[in-house]
C-alpha positions as CSV (number, residue, x, y, z in Angstrom):
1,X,-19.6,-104.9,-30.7
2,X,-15.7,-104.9,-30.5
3,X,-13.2,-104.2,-33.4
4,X,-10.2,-106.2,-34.0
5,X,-7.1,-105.1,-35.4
6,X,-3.7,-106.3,-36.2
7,X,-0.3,-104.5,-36.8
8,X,3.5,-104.9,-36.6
9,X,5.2,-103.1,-34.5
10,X,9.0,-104.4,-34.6
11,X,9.2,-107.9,-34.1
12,X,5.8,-108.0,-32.4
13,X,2.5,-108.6,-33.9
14,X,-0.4,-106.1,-32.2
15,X,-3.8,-106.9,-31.8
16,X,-5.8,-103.8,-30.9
17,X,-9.0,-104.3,-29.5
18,X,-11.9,-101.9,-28.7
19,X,-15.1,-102.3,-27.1
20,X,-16.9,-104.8,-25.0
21,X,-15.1,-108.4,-24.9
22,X,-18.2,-110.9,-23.9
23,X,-20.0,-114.3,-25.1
24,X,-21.2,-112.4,-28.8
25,X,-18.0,-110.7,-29.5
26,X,-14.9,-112.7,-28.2
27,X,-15.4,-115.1,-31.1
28,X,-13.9,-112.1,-33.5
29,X,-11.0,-112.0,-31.2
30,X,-10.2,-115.3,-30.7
31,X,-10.4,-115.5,-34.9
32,X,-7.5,-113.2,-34.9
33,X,-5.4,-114.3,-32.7
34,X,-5.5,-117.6,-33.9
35,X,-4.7,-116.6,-37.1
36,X,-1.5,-115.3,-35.3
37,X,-0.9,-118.0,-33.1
38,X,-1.5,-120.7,-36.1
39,X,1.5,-119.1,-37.9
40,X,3.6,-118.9,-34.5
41,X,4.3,-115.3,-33.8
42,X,7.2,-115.2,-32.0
43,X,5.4,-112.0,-30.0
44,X,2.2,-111.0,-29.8
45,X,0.9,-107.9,-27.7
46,X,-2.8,-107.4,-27.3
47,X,-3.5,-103.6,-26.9
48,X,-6.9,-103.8,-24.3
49,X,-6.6,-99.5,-23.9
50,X,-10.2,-99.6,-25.7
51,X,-11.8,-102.0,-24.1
52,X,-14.8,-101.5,-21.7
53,X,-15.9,-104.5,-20.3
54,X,-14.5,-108.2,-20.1
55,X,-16.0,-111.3,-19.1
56,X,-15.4,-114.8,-18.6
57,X,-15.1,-115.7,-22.5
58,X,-12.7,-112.4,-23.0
59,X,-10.9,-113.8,-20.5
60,X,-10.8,-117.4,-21.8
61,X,-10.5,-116.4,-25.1
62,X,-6.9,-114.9,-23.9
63,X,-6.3,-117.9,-21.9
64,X,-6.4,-120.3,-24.6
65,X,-4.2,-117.4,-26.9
66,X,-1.1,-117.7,-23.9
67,X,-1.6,-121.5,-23.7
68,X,-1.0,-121.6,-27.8
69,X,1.9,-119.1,-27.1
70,X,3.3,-120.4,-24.4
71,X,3.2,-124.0,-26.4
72,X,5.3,-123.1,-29.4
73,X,7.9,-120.7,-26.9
74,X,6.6,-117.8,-27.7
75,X,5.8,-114.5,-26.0
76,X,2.4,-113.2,-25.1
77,X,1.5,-110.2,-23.7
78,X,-1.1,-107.5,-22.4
79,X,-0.7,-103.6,-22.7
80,X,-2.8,-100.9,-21.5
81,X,-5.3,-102.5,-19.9
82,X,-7.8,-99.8,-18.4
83,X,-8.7,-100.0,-14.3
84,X,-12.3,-101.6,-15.2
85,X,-10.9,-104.4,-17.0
86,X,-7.7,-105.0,-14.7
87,X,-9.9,-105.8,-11.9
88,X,-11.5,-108.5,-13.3
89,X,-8.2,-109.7,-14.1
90,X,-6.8,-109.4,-10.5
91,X,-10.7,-110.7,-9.1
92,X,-9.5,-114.0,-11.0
93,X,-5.8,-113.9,-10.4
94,X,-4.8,-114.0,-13.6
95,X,-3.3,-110.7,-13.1
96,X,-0.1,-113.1,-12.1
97,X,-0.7,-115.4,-15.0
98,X,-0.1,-113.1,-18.1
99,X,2.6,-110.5,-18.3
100,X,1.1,-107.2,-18.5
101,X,2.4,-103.9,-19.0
102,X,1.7,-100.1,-19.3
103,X,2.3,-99.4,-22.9
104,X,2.4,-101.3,-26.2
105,X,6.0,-99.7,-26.2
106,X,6.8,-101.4,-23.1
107,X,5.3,-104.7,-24.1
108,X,6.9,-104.9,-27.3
109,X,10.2,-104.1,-26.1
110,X,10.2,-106.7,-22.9
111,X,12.7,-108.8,-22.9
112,X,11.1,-112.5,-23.5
């Protein structure tokens, strides 16, 4: 079970997400941020500082989001992702793919 929320925070749109990001649940976050990505947010940060556990689909789910991004020159980026779900990340070397920083604050305020 995850939530999925979405927020403004200056020019950036923020998805936070809590919970477990897997097969059942990444659907949900996909939905929202292609409801962002359909409109072209300039910048989008995804808050992961709640989630517990990631798998393949989370992390294809976030793939696709940074393709869309990445297509229409936009900025995507991670924040606060916690130890557990960084090393699944770095296992798959994608840790070098997305920008990811400490804080939402950080994130939002990256140049981009």
């Amino acid at each position: 079970m995850i939530n999925v929320t979405t927020a403004e925070q200056g020019s950036a749109k923020v998805i936070a997400v809590t919970g477990e990001v897997d097969l059942y649940s990444s659907p949900k976050l996909r939905e929202a941020l292609n409801g962002l990505t359909d409109t072209k947010a300039a910048r989008i940060v995804v808050d992961m500082s709640g989630v517990s556990y990631m798998d393949s689909s989370g992390l294809a789910t976030l793939v696709e989001a940074l393709q869309k991004t990445g297509g229409y020159k936009g900025v995507f980026s991670l924040a606060s992702v916690t130890p557990e779900v960084l090393s699944v990340f770095q296992l798959s070397r994608l840790d070098q793919v997305f920008d990811i920083h400490e804080t939402v604050d950080s994130a939002v305020s990256a140049e981009g």
